[in-house]
C-alpha positions as CSV (number, residue, x, y, z in Angstrom):
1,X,-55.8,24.2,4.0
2,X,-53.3,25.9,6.2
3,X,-54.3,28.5,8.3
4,X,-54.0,32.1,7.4
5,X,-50.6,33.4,8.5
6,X,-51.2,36.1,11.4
7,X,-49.2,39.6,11.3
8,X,-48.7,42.7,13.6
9,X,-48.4,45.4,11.3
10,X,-46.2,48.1,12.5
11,X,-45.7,51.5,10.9
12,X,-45.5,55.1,12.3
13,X,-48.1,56.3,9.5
14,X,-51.9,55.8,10.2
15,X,-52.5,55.9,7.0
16,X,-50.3,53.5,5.5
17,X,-51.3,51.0,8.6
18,X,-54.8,51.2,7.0
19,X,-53.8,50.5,3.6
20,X,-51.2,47.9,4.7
21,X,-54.6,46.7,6.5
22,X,-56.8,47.2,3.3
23,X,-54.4,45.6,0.8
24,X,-53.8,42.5,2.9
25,X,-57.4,41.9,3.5
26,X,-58.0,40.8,0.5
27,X,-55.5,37.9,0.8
28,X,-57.5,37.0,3.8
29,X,-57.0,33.3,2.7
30,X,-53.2,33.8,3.4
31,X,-52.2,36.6,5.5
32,X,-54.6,38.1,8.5
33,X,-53.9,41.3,10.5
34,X,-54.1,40.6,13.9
35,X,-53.3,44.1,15.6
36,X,-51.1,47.5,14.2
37,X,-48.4,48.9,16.5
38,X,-46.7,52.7,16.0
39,X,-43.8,52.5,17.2
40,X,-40.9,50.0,18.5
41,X,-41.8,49.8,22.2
42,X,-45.5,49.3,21.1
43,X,-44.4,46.6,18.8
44,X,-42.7,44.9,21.3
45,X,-45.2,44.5,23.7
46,X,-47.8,43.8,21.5
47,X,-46.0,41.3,20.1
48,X,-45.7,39.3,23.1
49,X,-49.9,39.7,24.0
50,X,-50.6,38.7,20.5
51,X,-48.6,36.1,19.6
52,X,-48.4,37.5,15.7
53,X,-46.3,35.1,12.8
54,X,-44.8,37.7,11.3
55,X,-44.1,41.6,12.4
56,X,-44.2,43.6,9.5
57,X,-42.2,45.9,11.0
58,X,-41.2,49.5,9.4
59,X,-37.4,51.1,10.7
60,X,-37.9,54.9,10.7
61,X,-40.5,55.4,13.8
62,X,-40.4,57.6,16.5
63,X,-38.7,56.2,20.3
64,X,-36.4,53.1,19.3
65,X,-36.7,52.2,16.2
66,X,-37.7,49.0,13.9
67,X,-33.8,47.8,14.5
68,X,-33.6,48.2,18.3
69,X,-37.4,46.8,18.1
70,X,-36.4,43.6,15.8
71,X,-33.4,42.9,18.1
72,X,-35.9,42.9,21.5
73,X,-38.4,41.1,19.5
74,X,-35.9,38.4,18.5
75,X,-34.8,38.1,22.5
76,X,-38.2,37.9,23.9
77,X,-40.2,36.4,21.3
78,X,-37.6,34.2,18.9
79,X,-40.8,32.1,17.2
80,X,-42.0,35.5,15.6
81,X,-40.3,36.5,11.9
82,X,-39.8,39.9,11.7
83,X,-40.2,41.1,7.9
84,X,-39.2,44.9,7.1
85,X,-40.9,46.7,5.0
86,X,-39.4,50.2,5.0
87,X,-39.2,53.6,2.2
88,X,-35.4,53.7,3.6
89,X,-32.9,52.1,0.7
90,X,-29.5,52.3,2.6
91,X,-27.3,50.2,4.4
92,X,-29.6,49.4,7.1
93,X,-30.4,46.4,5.2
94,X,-27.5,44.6,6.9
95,X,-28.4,46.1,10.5
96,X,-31.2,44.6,10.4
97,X,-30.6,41.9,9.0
98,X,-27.8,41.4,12.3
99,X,-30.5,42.4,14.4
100,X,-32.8,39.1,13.3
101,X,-35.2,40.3,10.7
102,X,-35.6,37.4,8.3
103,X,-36.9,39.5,4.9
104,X,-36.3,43.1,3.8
105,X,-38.9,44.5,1.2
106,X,-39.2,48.3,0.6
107,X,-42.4,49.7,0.0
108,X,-43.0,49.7,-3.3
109,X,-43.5,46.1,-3.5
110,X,-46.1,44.7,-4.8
111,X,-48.9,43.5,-2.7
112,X,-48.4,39.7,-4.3
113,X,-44.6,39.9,-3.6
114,X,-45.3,41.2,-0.1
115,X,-47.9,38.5,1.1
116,X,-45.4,35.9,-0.6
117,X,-42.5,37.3,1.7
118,X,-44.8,37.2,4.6
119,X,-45.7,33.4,4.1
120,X,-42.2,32.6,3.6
121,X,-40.7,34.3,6.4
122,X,-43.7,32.9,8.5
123,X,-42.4,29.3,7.5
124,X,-38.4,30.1,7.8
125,X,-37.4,31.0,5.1
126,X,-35.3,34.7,4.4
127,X,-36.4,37.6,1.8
128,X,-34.4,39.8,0.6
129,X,-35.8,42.8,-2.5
130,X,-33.5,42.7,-5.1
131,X,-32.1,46.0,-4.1
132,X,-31.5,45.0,-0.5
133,X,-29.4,41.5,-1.5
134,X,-27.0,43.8,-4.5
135,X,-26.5,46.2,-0.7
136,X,-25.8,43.0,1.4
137,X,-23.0,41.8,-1.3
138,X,-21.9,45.3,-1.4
139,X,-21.3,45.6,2.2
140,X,-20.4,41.9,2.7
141,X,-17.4,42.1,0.2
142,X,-16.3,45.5,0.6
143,X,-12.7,45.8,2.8
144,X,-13.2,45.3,6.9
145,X,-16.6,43.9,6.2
146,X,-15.9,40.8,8.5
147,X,-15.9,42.9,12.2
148,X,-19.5,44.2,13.1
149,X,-19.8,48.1,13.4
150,X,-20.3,49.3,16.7
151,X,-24.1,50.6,17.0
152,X,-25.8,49.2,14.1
153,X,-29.3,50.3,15.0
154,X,-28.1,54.4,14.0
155,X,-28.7,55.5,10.6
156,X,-25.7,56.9,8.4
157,X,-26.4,59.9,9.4
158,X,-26.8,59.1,13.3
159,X,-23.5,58.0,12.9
160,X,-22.6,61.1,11.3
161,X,-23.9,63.0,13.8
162,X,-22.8,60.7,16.7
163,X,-18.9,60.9,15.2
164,X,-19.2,65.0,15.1
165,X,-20.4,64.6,19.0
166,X,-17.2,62.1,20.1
167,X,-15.0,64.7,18.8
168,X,-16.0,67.1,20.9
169,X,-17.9,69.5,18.9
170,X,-21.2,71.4,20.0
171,X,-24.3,71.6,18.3
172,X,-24.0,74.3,16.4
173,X,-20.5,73.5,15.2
174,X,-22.3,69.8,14.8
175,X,-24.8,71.7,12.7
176,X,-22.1,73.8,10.4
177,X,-20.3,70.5,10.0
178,X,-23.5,68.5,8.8
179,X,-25.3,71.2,7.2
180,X,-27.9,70.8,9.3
181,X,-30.1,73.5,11.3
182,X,-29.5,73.6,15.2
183,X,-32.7,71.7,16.0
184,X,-32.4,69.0,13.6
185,X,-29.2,68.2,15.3
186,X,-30.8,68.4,19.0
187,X,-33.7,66.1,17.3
188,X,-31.1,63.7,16.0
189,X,-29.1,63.9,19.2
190,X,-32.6,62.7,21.5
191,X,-32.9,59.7,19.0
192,X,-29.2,58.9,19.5
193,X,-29.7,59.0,22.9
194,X,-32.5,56.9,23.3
195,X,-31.0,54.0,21.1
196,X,-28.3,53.8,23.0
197,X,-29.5,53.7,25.9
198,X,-27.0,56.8,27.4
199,X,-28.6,59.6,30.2
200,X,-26.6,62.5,28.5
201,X,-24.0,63.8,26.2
202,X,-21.2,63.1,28.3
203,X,-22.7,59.1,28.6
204,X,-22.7,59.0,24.8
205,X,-19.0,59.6,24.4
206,X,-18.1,57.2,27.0
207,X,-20.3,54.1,25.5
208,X,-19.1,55.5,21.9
209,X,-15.0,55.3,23.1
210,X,-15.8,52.0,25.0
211,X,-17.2,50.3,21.7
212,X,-14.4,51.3,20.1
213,X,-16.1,54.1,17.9
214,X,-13.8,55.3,15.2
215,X,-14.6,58.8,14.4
216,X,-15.4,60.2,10.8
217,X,-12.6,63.2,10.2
């Protein structure tokens, strides 16, 4: 008999990191939790002390992100599969997807369907929920679907947000355009910034014009 597969479970929420934990545990025969992580940069490093399988990694977390995290964690540590398992059913399927996540779950799957992924993925094989492959053929066979977007670790509505900013446009005209109050748009604006590496405002629009950005008017 095979050894249990080993997994670093990485979620923002404490308490869904416990029940991941709880849930799991009693597949112990398969899948074992080997540490917990809450946030990108933690999941990184801990990936690399640990050793982990499989990162079942979530993509809405605070500092970089579970795309930015998957694309270090497939750099520095190719031999772990990344499986996501996030609430978030939108395009970012195919981000990270590019970014080298082998499965994509959401998390209402059930616990059989999310230890099968996690073996699978452990021995190379991909995992795609049903309503992350139908989003994959979408985008994949939709017009201009052949060139890579610039920035595919933002969210649709970073990009929003980040096309609003290349234009020109301060945050509260940012904030009119979006609907959006003036802090949500400073919050969004820190996240942008910190995904793409850039110092300031001005740095963003430069690194946005140089990929080639196409604004959203």
């Amino acid at each position: 008999m095979s050894a249990p597969v080993r997994v670093l479970v990485v979620d923002d929420h404490v308490f869904y990191r416990e029940g991941i934990k709880t849930l799991l545990a009693v597949r112990s025969d398969e899948v074992t939790v080997v540490g917990e992580a809450c946030s990108g940069e933690q999941a990184v490093s801990m990936a690399a002390e640990l050793d982990p399988d499989v990162v079942l990694m979530d993509l809405r977390m605070p500092g970089i992100g579970g795309i930015a995290a998957t694309r270090q964690l497939a750099a520095a540590c190719p031999a772990v599969a990344v499986l996501v398992l996030t609430m978030i059913d939108d395009d970012s399927v195919l981000a990270a997807l590019r970014a080298g996540a082998r499965g994509y779950l959401l998390k209402d799957a059930q616990v059989d369907d999310v230890v099968r992924a996690i073996v699978a993925v452990a021995h190379g094989q991909s995992v795609l929920a049903p309503e992350a492959a139908e989003r994959v053929h979408r985008q994949l066979t939709r017009p201009g679907s052949m060139h890579d977007p610039p920035f595919p670790e933002l969210t649709a509505r970073e990009h929003d947000l980040l096309a609003e900013v290349t234009q020109g446009r301060n945050n509260r005209e940012i904030a009119l355009n979006l609907g959006l109050t003036e802090k949500t748009v400073r919050n969004y604006l820190a996240t942008i910034l910190v995904k793409l590496h850039a110092r300031d405002r001005a740095q963003l629009i430069v690194k946005a014009r140089e990929a080639g950005y196409a604004t959203r008017d």
